[in-house]
Every structure is written in structure tokens, then in C-alpha cells.
C-alpha positions as CSV (number, residue, x, y, z in Angstrom):
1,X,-27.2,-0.9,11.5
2,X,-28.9,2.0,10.5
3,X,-26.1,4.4,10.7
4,X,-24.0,2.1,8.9
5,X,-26.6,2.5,6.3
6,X,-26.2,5.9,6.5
7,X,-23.0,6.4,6.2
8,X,-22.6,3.8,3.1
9,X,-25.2,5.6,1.9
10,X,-22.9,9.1,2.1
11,X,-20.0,7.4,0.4
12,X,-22.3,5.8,-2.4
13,X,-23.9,9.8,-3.0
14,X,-20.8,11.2,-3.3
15,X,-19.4,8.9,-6.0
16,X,-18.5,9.9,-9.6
17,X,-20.9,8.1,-11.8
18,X,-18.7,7.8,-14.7
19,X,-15.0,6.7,-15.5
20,X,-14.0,4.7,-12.1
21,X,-15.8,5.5,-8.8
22,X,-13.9,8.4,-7.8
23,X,-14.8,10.0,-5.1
24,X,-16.0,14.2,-4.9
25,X,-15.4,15.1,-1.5
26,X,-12.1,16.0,0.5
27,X,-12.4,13.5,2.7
28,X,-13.2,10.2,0.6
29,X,-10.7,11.6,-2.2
30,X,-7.8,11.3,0.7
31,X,-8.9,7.6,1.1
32,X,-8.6,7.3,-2.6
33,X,-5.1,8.5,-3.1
34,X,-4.0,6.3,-0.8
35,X,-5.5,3.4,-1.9
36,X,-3.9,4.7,-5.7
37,X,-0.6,5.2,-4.1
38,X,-0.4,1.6,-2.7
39,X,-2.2,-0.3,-5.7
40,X,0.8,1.4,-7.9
41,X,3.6,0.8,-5.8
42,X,2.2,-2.7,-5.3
43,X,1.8,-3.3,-8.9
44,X,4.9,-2.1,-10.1
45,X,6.7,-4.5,-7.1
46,X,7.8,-1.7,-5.4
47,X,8.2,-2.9,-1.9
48,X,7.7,0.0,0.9
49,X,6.6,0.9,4.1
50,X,4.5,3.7,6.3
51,X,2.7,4.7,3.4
52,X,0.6,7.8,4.5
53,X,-1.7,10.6,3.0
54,X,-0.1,13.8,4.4
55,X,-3.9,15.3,4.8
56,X,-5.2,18.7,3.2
57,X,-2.6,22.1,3.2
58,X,-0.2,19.3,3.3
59,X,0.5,18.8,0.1
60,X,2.3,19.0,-2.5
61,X,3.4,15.8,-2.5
62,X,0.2,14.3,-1.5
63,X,1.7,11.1,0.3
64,X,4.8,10.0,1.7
65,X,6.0,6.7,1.8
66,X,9.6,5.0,3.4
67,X,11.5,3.1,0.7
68,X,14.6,1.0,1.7
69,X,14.4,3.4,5.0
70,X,14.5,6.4,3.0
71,X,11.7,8.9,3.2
72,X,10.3,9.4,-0.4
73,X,7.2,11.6,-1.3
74,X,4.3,10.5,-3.5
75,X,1.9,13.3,-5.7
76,X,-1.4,11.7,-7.2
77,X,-3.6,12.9,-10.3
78,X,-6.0,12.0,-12.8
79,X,-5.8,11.4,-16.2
80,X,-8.8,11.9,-18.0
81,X,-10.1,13.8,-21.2
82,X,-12.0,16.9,-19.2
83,X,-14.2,17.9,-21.9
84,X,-16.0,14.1,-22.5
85,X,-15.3,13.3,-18.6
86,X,-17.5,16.6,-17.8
87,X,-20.0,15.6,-20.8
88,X,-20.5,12.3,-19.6
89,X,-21.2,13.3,-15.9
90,X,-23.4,15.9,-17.1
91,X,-25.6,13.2,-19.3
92,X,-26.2,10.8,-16.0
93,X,-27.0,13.7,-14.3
94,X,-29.9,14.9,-16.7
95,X,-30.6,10.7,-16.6
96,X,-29.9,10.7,-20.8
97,X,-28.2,7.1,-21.8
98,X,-25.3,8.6,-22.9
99,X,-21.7,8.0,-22.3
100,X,-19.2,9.8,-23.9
101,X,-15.8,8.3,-24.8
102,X,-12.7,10.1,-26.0
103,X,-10.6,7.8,-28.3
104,X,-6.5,9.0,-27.9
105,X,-4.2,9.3,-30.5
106,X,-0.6,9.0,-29.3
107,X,-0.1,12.5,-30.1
108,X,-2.9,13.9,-27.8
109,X,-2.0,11.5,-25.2
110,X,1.4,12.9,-24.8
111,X,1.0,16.2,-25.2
112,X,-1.6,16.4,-22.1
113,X,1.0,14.0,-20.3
114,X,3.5,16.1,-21.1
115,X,1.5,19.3,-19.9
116,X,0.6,17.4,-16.9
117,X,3.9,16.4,-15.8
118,X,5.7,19.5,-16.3
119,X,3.3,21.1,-13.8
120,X,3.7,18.4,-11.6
121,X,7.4,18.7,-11.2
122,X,7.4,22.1,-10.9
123,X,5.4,22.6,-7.9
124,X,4.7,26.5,-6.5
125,X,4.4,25.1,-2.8
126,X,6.1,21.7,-2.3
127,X,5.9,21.3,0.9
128,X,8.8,19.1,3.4
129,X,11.6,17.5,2.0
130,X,14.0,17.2,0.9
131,X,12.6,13.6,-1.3
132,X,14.9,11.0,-1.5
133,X,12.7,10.4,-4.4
134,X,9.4,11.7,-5.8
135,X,6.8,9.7,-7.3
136,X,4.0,11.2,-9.5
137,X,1.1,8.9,-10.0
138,X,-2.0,9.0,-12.5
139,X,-4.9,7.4,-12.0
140,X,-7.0,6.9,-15.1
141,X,-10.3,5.4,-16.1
142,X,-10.4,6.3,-19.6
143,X,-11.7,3.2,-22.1
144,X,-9.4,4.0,-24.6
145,X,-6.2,3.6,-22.6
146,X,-5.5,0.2,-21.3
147,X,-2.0,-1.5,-20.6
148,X,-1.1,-2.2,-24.0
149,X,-1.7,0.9,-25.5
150,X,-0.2,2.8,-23.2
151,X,2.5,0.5,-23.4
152,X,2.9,1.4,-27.2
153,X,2.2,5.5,-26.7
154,X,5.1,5.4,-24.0
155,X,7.5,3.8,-26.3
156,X,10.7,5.5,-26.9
157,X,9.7,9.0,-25.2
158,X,11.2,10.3,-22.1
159,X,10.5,12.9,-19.8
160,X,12.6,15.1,-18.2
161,X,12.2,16.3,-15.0
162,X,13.7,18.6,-12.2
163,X,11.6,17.0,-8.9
164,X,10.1,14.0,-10.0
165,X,12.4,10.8,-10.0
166,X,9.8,8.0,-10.6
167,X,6.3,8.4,-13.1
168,X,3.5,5.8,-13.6
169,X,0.0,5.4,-14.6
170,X,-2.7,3.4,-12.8
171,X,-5.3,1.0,-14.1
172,X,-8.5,0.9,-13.1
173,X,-8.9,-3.1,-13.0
174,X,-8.3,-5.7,-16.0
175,X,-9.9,-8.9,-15.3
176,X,-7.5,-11.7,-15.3
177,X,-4.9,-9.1,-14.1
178,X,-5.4,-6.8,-11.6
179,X,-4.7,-3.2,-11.4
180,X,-1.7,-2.8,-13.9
181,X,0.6,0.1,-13.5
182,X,2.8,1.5,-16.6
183,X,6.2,2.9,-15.9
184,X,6.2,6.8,-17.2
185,X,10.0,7.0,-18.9
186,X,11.6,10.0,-16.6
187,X,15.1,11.4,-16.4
188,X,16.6,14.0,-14.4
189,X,17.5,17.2,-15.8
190,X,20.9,18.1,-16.0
């Protein structure tokens, strides 16, 4: 019992306090890929099997998954404001009551998306392959971007994209309905 204790104790210590519980060290932050790999793919009824995290030096793509037999690969980030994310973490830390919130306007929210996927699909290392597709999943915690208005920033844009085939953003959870996933609009470059 009492190394159970410990080693809750380890996970809890290691926890972002701010924004979802994410976690700060290699070896929890594995666990919670996968865990944001599968809540997407479940949420956007993706049906697959032998989801796994490929482990660190592995990656690019971060997991690989089989979908209707075919071997597809899976890379996973955040989305988060960095400045107020840091500024917030920083205030717990120093044990101020202060939280720090950054309220998007569409035009912010796509540009960093924008910034953020072009890196993604134009990886320096990619590792295995060939993909018979290639997912790219955020994970975000920010207050200011739930299902609907992300929803309403994605309408009518598109992405276009060399690697990645499939794009969507994860939910932390929304009583009444789960862990909602929004389709990222991506077409292949021609």
C-alpha cells in the first residue's frame, strides 16, 4: 500500500497545475498521448486497432495506429497560448490566486494553427513509413476554445498539407458530452 502511495504520489507531483492535468515528465507524457490519440480517434468514430506510442527517438510520428489493416501514423501536440499558459503556472507556483486566461480571436487562433501545422507536416526527422495516412492531433485546455467556437473559427478555411492527411483538435471534457474532437479542414498539396 505504501508504495502504491508513492508512486500516486510521483504522478500527482509531476502534474501541470493549470489548463488540463498534463503531465511534465517523458514517461507520463507517453501515457498521455496515447490516451489523446485514442479519446480523438474514439470521438471522431474512427474505428482502429493496435494503437501504440512508438516510445522516445521514435518519433516523429509519435504513435501508430492500424486503420482498416493499413498502418497509419499519429503525431500529438498542444494547443495552448504560451505566454498566459507559462504565466499561469508561474502564479501557482509562487501560490498567488491567479489564473490567467487568453481569450482568442479567430484571427490569432488560426494563425498559431496555421504556424503549428505547417511545422507539423513538414517534419526534419520523420521517422518509418511510408503512412498510409498521418494524423496530427492537438490537445487543448484553453477556456476560451470549446466545441462551438472552434467549430465557428474552423469554418470555411482549409489547410494544406504535404504529410498530414487527417487534422483534429481534442477537448479536454464537456459535461453532458464527453471529450469532443473537431475535424481540422486539410487537403493534400498538389
Amino acid at each position: 500500500m505504501d508504495e502504491e502511495m508513492d508512486e500516486l504520489r510521483k504522478v500527482v507531483d509531476q502534474l501541470r497545475p493549470f489548463q488540463g492535468v498534463r503531465s511534465t515528465k517523458r514517461e507520463y507524457r507517453e501515457l498521455d498521448e496515447l490516451n489523446d490519440a485514442r479519446t480523438v480517434l474514439d470521438a471522431a468514430g474512427i474505428k482502429f486497432t493496435n494503437l501504440r506510442h512508438r516510445g522516445e527517438g521514435k518519433d516523429p510520428p509519435d504513435c501508430d495506429v492500424e486503420i482498416n489493416g493499413k498502418l497509419c501514423g499519429i503525431e500529438l501536440t498542444e494547443f495552448a497560448h504560451q505566454r498566459k499558459l507559462a504565466k499561469s503556472i508561474k502564479a501557482i507556483k509562487l501560490q498567488r490566486n491567479e489564473v490567467f486566461y487568453h481569450e482568442w480571436t479567430r484571427e490569432e487562433f488560426l494563425t498559431q494553427l496555421e504556424r503549428q501545422i505547417a511545422e507539423k507536416d513538414n517534419p526534419t526527422d520523420l521517422k518509418d513509413g511510408p503512412w498510409d495516412r498521418y494524423f496530427l492531433i492537438f490537445w487543448t485546455g484553453e477556456m476560451h476554445l470549446g466545441e462551438d467556437e472552434l467549430t465557428e473559427f474552423l469554418s470555411g478555411v482549409q489547410f494544406e498539407c504535404s504529410l498530414i492527411t487527417d487534422a483534429f483538435i481534442g477537448l479536454d471534457y464537456h459535461p453532458g458530452r464527453g471529450y469532443p474532437a473537431v475535424r481540422i479542414p486539410v487537403i493534400r498539396k498538389s
